[in-house]
C-alpha positions as CSV (number, residue, x, y, z in Angstrom):
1,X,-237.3,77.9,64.0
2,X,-239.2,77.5,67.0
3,X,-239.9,73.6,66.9
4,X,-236.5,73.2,66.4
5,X,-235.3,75.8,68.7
6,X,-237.1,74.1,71.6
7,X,-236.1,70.1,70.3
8,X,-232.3,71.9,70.9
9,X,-232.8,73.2,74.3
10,X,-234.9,70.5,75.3
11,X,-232.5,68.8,78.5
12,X,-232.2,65.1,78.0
13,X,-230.7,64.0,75.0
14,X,-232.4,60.7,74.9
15,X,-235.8,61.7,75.3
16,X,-237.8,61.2,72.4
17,X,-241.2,60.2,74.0
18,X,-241.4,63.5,75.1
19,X,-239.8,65.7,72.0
20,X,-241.4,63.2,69.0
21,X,-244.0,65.9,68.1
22,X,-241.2,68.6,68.2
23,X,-238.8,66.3,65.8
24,X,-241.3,65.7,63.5
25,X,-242.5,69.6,63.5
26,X,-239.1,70.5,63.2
27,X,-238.7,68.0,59.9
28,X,-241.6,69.4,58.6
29,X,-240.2,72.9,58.4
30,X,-237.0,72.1,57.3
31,X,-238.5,70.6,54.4
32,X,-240.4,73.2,53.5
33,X,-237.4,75.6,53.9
34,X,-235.3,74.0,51.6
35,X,-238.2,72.7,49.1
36,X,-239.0,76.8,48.9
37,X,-235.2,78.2,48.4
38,X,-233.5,75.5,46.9
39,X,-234.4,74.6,42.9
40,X,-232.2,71.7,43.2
41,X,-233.6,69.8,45.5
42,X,-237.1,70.8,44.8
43,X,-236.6,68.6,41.7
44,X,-235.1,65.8,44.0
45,X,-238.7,65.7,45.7
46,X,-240.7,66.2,42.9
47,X,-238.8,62.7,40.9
48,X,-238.9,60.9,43.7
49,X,-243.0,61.7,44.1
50,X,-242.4,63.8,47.7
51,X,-242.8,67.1,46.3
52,X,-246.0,67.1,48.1
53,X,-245.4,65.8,51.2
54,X,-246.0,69.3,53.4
55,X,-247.4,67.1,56.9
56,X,-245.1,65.4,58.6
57,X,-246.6,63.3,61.4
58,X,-245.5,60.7,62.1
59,X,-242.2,57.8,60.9
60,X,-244.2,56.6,58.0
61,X,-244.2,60.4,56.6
62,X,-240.2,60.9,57.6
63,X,-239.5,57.9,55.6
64,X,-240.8,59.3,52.5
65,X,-238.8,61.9,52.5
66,X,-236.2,60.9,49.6
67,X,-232.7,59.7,51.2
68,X,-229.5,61.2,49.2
69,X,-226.6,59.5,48.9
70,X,-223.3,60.9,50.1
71,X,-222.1,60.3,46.5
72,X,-224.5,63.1,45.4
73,X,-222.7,65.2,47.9
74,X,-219.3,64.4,46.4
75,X,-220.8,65.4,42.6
76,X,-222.2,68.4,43.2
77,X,-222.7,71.5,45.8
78,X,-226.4,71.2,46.6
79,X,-226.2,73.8,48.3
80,X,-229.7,76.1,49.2
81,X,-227.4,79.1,50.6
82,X,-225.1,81.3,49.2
83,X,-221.5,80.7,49.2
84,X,-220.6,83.6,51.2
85,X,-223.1,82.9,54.0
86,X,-221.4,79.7,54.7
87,X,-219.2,80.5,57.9
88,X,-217.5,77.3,58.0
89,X,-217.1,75.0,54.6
90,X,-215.2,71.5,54.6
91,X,-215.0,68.4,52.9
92,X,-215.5,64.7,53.5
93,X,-212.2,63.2,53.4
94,X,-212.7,61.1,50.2
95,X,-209.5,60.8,48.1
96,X,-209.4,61.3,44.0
97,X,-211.8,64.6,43.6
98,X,-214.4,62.7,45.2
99,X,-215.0,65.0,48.6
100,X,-218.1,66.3,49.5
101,X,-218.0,70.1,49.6
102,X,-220.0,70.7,52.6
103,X,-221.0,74.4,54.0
104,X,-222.7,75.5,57.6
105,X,-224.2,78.8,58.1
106,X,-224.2,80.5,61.7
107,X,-227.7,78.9,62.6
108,X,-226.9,75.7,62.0
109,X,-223.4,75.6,64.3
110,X,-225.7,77.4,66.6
111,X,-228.0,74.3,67.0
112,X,-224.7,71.9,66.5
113,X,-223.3,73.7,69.4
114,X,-226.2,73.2,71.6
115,X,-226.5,69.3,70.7
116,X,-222.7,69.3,71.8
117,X,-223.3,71.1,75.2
118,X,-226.3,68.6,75.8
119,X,-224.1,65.5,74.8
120,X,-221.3,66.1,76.7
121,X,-222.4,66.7,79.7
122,X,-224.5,63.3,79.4
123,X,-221.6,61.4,78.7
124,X,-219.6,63.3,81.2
125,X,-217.1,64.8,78.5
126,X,-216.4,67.8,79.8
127,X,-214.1,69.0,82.8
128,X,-212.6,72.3,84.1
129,X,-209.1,70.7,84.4
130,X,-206.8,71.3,81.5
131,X,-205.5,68.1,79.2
132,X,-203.0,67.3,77.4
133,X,-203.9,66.0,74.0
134,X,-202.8,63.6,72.0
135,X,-204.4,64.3,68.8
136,X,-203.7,60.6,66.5
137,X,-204.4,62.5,63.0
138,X,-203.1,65.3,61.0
139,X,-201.7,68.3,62.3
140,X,-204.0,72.1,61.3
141,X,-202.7,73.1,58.1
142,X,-204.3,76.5,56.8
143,X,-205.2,74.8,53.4
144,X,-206.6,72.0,55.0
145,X,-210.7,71.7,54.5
146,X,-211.9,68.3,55.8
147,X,-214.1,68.3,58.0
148,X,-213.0,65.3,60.0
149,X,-209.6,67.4,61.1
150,X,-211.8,70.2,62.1
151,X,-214.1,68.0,64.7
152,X,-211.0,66.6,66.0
153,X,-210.6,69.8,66.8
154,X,-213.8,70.5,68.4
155,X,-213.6,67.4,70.4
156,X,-210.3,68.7,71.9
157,X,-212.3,71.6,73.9
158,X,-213.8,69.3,75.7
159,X,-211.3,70.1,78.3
160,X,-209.3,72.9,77.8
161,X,-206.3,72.4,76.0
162,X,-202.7,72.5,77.8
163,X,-200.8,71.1,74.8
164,X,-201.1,69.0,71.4
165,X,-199.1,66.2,70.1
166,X,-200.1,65.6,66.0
167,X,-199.5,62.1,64.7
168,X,-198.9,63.4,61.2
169,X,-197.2,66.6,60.5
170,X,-196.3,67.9,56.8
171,X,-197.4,70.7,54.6
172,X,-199.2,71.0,51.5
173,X,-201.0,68.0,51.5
174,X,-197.5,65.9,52.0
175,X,-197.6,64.3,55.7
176,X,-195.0,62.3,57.6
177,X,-195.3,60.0,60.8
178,X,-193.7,61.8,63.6
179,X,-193.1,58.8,65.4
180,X,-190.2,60.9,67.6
181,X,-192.5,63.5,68.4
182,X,-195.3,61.1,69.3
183,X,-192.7,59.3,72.1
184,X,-191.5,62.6,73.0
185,X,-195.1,63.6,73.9
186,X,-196.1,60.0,75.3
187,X,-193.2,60.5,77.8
188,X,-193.6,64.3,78.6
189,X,-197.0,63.4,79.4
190,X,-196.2,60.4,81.6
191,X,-193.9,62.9,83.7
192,X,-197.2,65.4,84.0
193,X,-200.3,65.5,86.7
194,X,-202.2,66.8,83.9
195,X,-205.1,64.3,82.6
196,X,-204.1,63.0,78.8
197,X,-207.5,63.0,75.9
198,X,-206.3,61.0,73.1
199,X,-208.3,61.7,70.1
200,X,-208.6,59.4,66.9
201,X,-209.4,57.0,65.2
202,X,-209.9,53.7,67.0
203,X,-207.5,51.9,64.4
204,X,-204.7,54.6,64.6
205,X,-204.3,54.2,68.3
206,X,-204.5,50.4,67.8
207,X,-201.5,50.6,65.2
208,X,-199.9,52.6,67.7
209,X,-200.6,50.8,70.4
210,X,-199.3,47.5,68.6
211,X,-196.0,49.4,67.6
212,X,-195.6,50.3,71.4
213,X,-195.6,46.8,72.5
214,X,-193.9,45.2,69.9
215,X,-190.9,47.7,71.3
216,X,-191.6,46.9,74.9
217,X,-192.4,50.2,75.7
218,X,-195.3,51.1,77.9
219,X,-196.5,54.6,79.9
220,X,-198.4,55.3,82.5
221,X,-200.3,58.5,81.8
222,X,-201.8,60.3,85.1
223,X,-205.1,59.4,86.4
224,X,-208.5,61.2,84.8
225,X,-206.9,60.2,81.3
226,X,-209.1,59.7,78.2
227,X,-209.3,58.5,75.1
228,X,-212.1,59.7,72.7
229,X,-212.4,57.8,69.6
230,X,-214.5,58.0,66.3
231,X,-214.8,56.3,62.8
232,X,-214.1,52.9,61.2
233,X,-211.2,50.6,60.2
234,X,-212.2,51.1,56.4
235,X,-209.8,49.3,53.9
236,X,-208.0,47.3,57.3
237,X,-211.6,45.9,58.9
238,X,-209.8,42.4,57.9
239,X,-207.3,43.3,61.2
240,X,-210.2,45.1,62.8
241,X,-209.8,43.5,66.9
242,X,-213.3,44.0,69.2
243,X,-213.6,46.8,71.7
244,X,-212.8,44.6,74.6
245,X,-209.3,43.8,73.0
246,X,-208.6,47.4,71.8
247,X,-209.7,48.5,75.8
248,X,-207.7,46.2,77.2
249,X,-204.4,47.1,75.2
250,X,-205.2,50.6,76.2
251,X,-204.4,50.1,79.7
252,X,-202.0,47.4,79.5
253,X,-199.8,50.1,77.8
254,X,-200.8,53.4,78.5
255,X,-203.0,52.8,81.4
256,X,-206.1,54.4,80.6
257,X,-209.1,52.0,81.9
258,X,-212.0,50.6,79.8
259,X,-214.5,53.4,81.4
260,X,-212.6,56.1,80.3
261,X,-212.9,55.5,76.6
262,X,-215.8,57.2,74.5
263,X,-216.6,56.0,71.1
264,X,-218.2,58.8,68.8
265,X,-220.1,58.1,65.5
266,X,-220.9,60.4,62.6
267,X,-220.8,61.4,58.6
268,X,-219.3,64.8,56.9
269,X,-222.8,64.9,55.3
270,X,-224.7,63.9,58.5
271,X,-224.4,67.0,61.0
272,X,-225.6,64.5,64.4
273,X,-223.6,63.5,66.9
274,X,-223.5,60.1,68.0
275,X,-221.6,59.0,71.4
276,X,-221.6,55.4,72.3
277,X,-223.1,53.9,75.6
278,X,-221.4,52.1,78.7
279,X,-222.5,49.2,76.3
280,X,-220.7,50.5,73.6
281,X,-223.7,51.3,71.8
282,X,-224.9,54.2,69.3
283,X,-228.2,55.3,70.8
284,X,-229.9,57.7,68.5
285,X,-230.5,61.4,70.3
286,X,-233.6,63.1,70.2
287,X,-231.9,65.7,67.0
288,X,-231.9,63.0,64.5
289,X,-233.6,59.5,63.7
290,X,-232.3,56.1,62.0
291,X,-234.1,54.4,59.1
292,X,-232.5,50.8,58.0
293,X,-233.2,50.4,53.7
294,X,-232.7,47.3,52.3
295,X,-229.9,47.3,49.6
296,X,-231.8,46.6,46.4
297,X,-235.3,48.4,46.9
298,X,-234.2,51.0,50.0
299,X,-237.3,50.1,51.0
300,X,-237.4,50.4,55.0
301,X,-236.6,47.7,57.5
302,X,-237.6,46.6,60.9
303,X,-235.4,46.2,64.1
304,X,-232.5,43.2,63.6
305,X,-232.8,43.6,59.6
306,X,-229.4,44.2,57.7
307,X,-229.0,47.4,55.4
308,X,-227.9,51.0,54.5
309,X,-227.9,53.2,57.1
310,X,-230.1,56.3,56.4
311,X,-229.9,59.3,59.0
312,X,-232.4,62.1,59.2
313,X,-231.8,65.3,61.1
314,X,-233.5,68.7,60.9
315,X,-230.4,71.1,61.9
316,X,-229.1,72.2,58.9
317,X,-230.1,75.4,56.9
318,X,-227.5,75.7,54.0
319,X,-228.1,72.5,52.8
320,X,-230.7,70.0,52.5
321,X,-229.4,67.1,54.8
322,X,-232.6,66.1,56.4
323,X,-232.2,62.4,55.0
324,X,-229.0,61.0,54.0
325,X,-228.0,57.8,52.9
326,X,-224.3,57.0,54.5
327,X,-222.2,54.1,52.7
328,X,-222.5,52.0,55.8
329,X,-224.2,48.4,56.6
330,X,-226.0,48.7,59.6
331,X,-229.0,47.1,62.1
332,X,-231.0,48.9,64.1
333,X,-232.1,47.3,68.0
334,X,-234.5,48.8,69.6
335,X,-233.2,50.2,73.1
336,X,-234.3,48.5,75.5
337,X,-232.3,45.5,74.6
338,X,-229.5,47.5,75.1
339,X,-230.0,47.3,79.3
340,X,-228.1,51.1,79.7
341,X,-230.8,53.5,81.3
342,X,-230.7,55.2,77.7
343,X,-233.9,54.0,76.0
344,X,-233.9,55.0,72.3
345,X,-233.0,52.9,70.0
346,X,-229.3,51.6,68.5
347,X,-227.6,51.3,65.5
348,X,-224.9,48.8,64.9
349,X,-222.5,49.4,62.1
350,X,-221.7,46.1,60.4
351,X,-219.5,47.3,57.7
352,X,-219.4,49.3,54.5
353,X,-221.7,48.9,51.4
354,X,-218.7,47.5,49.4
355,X,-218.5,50.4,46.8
356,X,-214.9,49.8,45.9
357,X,-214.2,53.9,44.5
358,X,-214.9,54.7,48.3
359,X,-211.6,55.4,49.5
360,X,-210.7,57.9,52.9
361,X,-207.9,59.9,54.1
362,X,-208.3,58.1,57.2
363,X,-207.6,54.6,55.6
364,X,-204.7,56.1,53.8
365,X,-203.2,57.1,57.3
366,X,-204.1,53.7,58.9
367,X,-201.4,52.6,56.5
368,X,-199.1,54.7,57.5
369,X,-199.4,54.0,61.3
370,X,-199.7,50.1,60.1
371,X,-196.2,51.1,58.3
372,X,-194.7,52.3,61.4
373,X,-195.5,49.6,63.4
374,X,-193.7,47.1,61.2
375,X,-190.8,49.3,61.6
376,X,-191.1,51.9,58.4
377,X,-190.3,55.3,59.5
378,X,-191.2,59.0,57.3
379,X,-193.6,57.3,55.4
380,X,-194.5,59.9,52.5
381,X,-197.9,59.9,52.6
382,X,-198.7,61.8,48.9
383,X,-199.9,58.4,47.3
384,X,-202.4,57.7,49.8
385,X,-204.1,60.9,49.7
């Protein structure tokens, strides 16, 4: 633990000239960890001809290291600890059975915290002031297990919490569109000196946003406001609008500026955080590197090269995600073309892999929100689940 122990602590995010060797020592050890306590994926190495690889020195050795799919994930629990020493499980928020069953021990949301800490106070996420939050996905629910509810969560500690506003309340699994209780907030909140975080995805508030305006109704929340936004349009990329035009409908109607929105990146099976630049760019951090595969042969890459995004990260114990292979088309820049002082280098996300049994929870509320905004109203939500 002490390569990674020291990559964790280490104080800029960014800096991988001066943590490379304690990445790839970190790697190394991680590897050996789970190759040693997990049968599993012992086999996984030994098919794919890495079972061997014990030296990792350098990006030519990470990229041996076999990338699993998320689909594996969603098949099976490969997991290399116990059940019971799992302190937080969850699931990806595929629809149909197909969820991967994910489970952290207490090391590994030790190290997740400290890449938070770091992160957020590069990006200038955290303040002492208390928010209100206006959380654009479901509401906690005691049987709920996917993951993506419980970092929405995380990301609302940011600041600490003076009150919530859910988009989607129900129970059981069975969620409704609390419009009401969303304009109820909007203008409670309007009426506050209190700062506002919106949390979401980027095409919920855009649905919302659209609904807002389409009823000529616009807010003015109190200055310091935020919005802090994270994952895809899925199944609605077709009505996908840029950035630029999703910023400047953020402050035409709720008057939150450009410079106070942060765009976050990341996969249930991936535990790395990724927080876009002034430039609107992921950067990769120093706890986790990028490798682009080409579709048909996975074979690596080079910078401006189309293909599937694989991530690698040393953090987690209780399962062997050191190099996974998300469902997304991407293209890797190196940083400097970026012109932000950060100078590691960027992934773009072009659009997913076009595996059609893919389907998320988060596309199946993006139609609900889309409902709303054409005028639907208690959508039942069951059928998109």
């Amino acid at each position: 633990m002490g390569a990674k122990l020291s990559l964790y602590l280490h104080r800029d995010p960014y800096d991988h000239q001066g943590t490379e060797k304690l990445f790839l020592k970190a790697m190394e050890e991680n590897l050996a960890y789970h190759r040693r306590k997990n049968p599993a994926y012992r086999k996984i190495l030994g098919r794919y001809g890495a079972e061997r690889l014990s030296s990792i020195r350098s990006m030519t050795d990470l990229e041996k290291i076999p990338p699993l799919p998320t689909a594996l994930f969603k098949r099976q629990k490969l997991w290399t600890l116990k059940e019971r020493q799992m302190w937080i499980r969850a699931t990806s928020s595929g629809t149909g059975g197909q969820r991967s069953q994910m489970g952290f021990d207490l090391e590994s949301i030790f190290f997740g915290g400290l890449m938070t800490l770091s992160l957020g106070r590069y990006h200038q996420l955290f303040s002492r002031t208390p928010a209100d939050y206006l959380m654009l996905g479901y509401a906690p629910d005691p049987g709920d297990e996917r993951i993506v509810t419980k970092t929405q969560k995380i990301t609302s500690l940011f600041a600490p919490p003076a009150s919530y506003t859910y988009a989607l309340r129900g129970q059981k699994g069975r969620y409704h569109l609390d419009m009401e209780g969303l304009l109820e907030g909007l203008e409670r909140y309007g009426k506050s000196r209190l700062p506002v975080r919106i949390v979401g995805f980027p095409s919920y508030l855009f649905f919302l946003l659209k609904g807002l305006k389409e009823q000529g109704r616009r807010y003015r929340l109190p200055p310091g406001s935020m919005a802090l936004l994270g994952g895809g349009w899925k199944e609605h990329h077709r009505e996908q609008v840029d950035k630029e035009e999703l910023g400047r409908l953020l402050e035409e109607i709720l008057g939150i500026p450009e410079s106070r929105v942060r765009e976050f990146f990341g996969a249930a099976e991936h535990p790395s955080l990724y927080c876009a630049c002034p430039r609107r760019h992921f950067h990769v951090p120093i706890y986790s590197r990028a490798i682009i595969r080409d579709v048909r042969t996975l074979e690596p890459v080079g910078y401006g090269v189309p293909g599937l995004l694989d991530l690698l990260t040393p953090l987690a114990k209780g399962m062997p995600l050191l190099s996974v292979m998300t469902d997304d088309l991407a293209v890797l820049h190196e940083g400097g073309s970026c012109g932000c002082p950060i100078k590691t280098p960027y992934f773009e996300i072009l659009g997913r892999a076009g595996l059609e049994e893919i389907q998320t929870c988060a596309a199946g509320a993006q139609k609900l929100l889309r409902a709303e905004a054409q005028g639907l109203h208690r959508v039942d939500v069951q059928e998109l689940l």
